[in-house]
NUBADREN-414664 format. One record per residue: x, y, z of N, C-alpha, C in turn; residue in three letters. Coordinates in steps of 0.02 Angstrom, whole numbers, plus 50000, padded with zeros to 5 digits. Layout:
% NUBADREN-414664
XYZXYZXYZALA
...
END
This chain:
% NUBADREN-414664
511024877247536511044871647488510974874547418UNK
511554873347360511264875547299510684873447260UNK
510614874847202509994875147166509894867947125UNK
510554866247122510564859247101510314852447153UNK
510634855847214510644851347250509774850047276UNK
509564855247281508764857147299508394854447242UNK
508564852547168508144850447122508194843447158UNK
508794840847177508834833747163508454831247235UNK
508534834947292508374832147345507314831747324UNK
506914836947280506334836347264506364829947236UNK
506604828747197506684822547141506544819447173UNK
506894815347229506954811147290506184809747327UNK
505924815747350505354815547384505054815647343UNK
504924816547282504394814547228504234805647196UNK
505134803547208504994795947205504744793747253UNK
504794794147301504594790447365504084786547352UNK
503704781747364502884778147355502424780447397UNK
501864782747390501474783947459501174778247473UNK
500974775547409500594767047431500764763647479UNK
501474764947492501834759747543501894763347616UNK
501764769947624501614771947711501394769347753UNK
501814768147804501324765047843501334768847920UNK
501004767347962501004772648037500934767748094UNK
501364769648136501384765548204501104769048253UNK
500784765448266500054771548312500074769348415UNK
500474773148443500494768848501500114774848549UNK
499614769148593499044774048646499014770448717UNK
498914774948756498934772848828498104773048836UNK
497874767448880497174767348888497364767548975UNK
496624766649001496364765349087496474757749075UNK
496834752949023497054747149052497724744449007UNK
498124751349019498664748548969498824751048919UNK
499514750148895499874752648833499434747548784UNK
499394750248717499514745748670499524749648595UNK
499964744448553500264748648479499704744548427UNK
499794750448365499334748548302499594751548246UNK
499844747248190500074747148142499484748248096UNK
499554755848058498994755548001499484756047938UNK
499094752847882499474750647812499064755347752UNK
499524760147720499044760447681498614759847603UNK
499144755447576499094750647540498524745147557UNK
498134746147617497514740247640496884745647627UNK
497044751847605496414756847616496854765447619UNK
496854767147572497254773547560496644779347589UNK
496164778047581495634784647607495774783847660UNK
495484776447681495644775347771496294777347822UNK
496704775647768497464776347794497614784447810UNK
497404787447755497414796347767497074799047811UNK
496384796047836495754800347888496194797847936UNK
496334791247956496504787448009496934790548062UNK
497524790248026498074792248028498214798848061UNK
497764803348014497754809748021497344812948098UNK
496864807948110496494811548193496864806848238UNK
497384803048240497694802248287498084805948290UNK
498424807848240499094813148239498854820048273UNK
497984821248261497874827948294497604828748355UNK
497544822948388497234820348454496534818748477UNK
496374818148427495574815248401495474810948450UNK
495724804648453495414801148506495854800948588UNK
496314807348575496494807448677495864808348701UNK
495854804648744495524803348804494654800448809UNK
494684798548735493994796348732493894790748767UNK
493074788348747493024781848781492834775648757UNK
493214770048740492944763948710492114762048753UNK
491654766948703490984764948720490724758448702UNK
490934754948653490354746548627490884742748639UNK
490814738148677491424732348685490974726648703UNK
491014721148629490754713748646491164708248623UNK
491384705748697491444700848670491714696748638UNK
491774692848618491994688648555491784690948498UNK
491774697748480491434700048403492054707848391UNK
491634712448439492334719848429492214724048488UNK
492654729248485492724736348508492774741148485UNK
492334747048499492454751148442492344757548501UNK
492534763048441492554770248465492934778048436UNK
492914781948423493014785348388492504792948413UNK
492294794848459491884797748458492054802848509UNK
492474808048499492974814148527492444818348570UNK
493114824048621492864827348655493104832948650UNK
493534833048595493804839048582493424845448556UNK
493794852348590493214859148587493764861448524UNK
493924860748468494474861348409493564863148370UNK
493494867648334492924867448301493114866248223UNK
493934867548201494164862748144494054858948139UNK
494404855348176494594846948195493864844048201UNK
493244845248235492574845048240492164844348154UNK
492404848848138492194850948044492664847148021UNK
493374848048015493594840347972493144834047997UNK
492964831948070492804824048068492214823448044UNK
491854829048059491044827248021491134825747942UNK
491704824847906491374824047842491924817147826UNK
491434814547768491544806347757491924805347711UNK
492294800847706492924798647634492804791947608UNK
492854791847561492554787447486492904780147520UNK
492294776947514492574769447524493154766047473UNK
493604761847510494054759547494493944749947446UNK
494344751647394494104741847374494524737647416UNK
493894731147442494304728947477494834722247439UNK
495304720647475495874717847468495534709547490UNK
495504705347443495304698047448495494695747502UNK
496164695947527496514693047579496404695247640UNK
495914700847662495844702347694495034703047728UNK
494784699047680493944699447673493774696047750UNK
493974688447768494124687847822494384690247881UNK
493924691947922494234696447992494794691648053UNK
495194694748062495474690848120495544694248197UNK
495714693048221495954695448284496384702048279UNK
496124707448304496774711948301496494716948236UNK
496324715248206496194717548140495474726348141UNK
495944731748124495694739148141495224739348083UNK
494584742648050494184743848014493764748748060UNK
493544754048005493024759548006492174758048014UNK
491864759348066491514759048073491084761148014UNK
490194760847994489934767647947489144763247967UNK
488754766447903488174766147914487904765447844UNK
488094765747793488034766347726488674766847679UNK
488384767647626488984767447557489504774447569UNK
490004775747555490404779847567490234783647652UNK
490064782747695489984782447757490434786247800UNK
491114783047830491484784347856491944789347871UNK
492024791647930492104797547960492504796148029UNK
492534795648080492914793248130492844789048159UNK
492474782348167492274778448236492644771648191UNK
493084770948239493444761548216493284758648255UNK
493494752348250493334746748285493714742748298UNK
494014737948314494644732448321494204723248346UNK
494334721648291494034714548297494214710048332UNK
493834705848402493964702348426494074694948405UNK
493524694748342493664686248319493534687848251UNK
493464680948248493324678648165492454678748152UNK
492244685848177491454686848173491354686148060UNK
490924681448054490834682047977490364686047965UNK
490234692547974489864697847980490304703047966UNK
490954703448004491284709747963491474709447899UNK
491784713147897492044713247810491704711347762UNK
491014711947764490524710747701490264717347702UNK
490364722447719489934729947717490514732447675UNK
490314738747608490864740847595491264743347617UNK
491044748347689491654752547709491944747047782UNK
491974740447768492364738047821492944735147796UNK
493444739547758493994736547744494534739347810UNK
494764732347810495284736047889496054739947856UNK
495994744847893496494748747893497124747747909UNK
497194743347966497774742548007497554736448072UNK
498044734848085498084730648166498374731348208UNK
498064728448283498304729148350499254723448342UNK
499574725748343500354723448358500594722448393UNK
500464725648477500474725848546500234725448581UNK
499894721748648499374721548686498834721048685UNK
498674717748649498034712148611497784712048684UNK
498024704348697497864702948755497744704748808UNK
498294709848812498524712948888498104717648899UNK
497814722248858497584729948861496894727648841UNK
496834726648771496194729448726495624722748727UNK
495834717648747495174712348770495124712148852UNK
495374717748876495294716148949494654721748974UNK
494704725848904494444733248904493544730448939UNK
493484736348974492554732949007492154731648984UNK
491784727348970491234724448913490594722648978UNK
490494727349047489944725649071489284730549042UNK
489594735249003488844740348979488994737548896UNK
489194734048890489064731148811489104736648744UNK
488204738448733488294743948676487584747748711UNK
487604748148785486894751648809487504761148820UNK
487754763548801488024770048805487604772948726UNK
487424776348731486854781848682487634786648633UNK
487554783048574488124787548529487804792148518UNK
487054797148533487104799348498486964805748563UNK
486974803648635487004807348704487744810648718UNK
488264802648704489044804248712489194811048648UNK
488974811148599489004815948561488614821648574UNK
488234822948628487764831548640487864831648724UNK
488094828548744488454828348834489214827048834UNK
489284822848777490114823248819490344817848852UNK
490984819848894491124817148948490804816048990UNK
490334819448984489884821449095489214814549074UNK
488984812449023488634808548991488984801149034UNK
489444799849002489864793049020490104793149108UNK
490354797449113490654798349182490034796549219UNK
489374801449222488894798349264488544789649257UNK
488434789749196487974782449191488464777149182UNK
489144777049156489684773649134490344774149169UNK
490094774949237490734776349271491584770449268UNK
491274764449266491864760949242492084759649170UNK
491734764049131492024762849048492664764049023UNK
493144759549005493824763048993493904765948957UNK
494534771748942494664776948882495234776648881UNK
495414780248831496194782548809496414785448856UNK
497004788348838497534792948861497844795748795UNK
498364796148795498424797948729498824795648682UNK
499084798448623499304793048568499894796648530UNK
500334794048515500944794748489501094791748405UNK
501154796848365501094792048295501984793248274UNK
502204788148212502584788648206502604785448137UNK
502654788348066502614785647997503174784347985UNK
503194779447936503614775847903503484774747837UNK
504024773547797503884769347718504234763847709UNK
503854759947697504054751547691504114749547616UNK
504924747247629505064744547548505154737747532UNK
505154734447491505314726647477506194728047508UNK
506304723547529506974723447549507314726447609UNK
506694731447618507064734947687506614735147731UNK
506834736547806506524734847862505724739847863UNK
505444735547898504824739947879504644747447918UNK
505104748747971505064756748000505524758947976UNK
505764759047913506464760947884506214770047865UNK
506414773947875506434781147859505964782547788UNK
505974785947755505794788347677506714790447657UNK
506704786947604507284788047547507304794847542UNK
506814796147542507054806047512507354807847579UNK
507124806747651507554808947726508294808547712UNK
508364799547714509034796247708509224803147662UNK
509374802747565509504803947536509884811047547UNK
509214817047568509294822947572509814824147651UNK
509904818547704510464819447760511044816747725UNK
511124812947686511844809947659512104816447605UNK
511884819447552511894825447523511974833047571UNK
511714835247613511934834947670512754836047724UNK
512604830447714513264826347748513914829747721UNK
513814827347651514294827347580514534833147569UNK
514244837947614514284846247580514594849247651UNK
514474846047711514894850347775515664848847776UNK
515944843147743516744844947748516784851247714UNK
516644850147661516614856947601516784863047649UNK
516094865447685515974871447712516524871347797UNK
516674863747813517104868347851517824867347818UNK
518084866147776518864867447733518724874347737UNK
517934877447682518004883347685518164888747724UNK
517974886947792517994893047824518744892547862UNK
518924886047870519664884647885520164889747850UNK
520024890447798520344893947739520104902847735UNK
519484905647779519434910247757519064910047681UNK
518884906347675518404908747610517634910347624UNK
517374907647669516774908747679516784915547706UNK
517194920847727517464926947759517614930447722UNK
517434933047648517884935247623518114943047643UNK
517784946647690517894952447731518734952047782UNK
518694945847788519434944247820519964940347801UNK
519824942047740520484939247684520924946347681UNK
520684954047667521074958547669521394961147614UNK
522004964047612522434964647552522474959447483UNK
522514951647523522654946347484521864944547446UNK
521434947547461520854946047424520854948747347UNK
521234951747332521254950947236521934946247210UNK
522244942647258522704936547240522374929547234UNK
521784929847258521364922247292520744921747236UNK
520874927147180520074925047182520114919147107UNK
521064918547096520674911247036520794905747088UNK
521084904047146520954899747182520044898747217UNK
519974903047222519364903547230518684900647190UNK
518794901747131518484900247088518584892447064UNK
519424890247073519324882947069519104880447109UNK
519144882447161518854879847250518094877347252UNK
517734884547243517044881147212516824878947160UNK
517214878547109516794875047052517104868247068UNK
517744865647084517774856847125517234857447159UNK
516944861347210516624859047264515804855747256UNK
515534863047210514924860447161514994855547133UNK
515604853047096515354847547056515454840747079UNK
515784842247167515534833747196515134833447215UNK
514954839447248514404836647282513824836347235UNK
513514837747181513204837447112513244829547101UNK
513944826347064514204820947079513754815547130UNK
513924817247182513764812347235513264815347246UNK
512714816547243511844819047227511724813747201UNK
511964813247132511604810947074511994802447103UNK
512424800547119512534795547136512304790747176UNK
512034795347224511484795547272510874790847227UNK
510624796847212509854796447154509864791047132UNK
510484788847082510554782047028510534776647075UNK
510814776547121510794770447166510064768747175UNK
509914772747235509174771547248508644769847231UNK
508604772447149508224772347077508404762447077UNK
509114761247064509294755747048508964750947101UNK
508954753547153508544746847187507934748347199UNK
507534752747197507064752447166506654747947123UNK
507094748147056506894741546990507304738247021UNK
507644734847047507654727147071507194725147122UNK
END
């Protein structure tokens, strides 16, 4: 790819919005598939920790330890021997302001567990009702929601040991902790993420503009390269004798070629830009 073309495709991924990311988070439990849409425009700290220990397998195979009820479920609390991944989760990210419209909890609705002001570190929760108790703590701004299998999976989950499992045993035993005293507690399996950027106007798992952009640019440049080699120019070892007859064809050859696809770069760019401000 030339040097032009490589400025413009940065350009591209530099417009992009991050405000508007969003992640489709789909996990297999011991009762079922079910998907979760996190936004991060509802909580950008949240959206980044969140996001990020599912993508690294933070919660395969854990176990939804507190489940009540008509109030939540929560869990977050790994078994992974990663002593990174261990040292990233132990440390906490700056509470998020919350969003008016969302002060009210509903059904479905993902938020970070904590214990204090800037708090939060891995353990979420997913709200069963309209408890008027959440969302008055600062770090309970919800991150994201259940989209899939509400019903089917995540209120079916076992609520006969309530919140009698010891967070702080499951964290210095483990698995072998739950397995013995909690033998029917359900857990994960594991989880599949998949980001997106959501624009006014376009579908909301729609790609990032800089992807699109930088495959159509791309695109624009392989007739180019195979005329060329059709022709022996990309060869110039097997052009031969006739290689000091070719070289002002040559020279017009690529300088048309640079300057469409340059051209249709930037045509690219202006568009996109243009709907953008509309």
């Amino acid at each position: 790819m030339s040097e032009s073309l490589e400025e413009a495709t940065v350009t591209t991924r530099s417009d992009m919005s991050e405000s508007s990311e969003e992640a489709t988070v789909t996990c297999s439990t011991s009762k079922g598939e079910f998907k979760m849409k996190f936004y991060r425009k509802w909580s950008p700290n949240g959206y980044d920790r969140a996001v990020e220990l599912f993508e690294s397998g933070f919660y395969d195979q854990s176990h939804f330890f507190r489940v009540l009820p008509g109030f939540l479920v929560q869990f977050g609390i790994s078994y992974t021997n990663d002593k990174e991944l261990k040292k990233f989760a132990r440390e906490t990210i700056p509470d998020d302001p919350h969003l008016p419209e969302l002060r009210q909890f509903r059904p479905g609705l993902i938020s970070f567990a904590g214990s204090g002001k800037n708090s939060r570190d891995t353990q979420l929760f997913i709200s069963y009702g309209k408890a008027k108790s959440l969302g008055t703590m600062d770090w309970e701004t919800p991150v994201g929601e259940v989209i899939e299998g509400f019903e089917e999976s995540i209120k079916k989950l076992n609520s006969d040991y309530k919140e009698e499992a010891s967070q702080g045993l499951i964290h210095s035993k483990g698995r072998e902790y739950i397995e013995q005293n909690f033998p029917g507690m359900d857990n994960f399996g594991t989880c599949s993420v998949l980001r997106s950027n959501s624009r006014a106007g376009g579908s909301e798992e729609e790609g990032s503009d800089a992807e699109a952009n930088e495959i159509e640019i791309e695109d624009a440049v392989k007739p180019l390269q195979i005329l060329a080699d059709e022709k022996d120019i990309a060869h110039p070892g097997r052009l031969g004798s006739q290689a000091s007859d070719t070289k002002l064809p040559l020279f017009l050859f690529f300088a048309f070629s640079s300057g469409f696809v340059i051209v249709m770069a930037k045509k690219r760019l202006f568009g996109s830009e243009r709907r953008k401000r509309m």
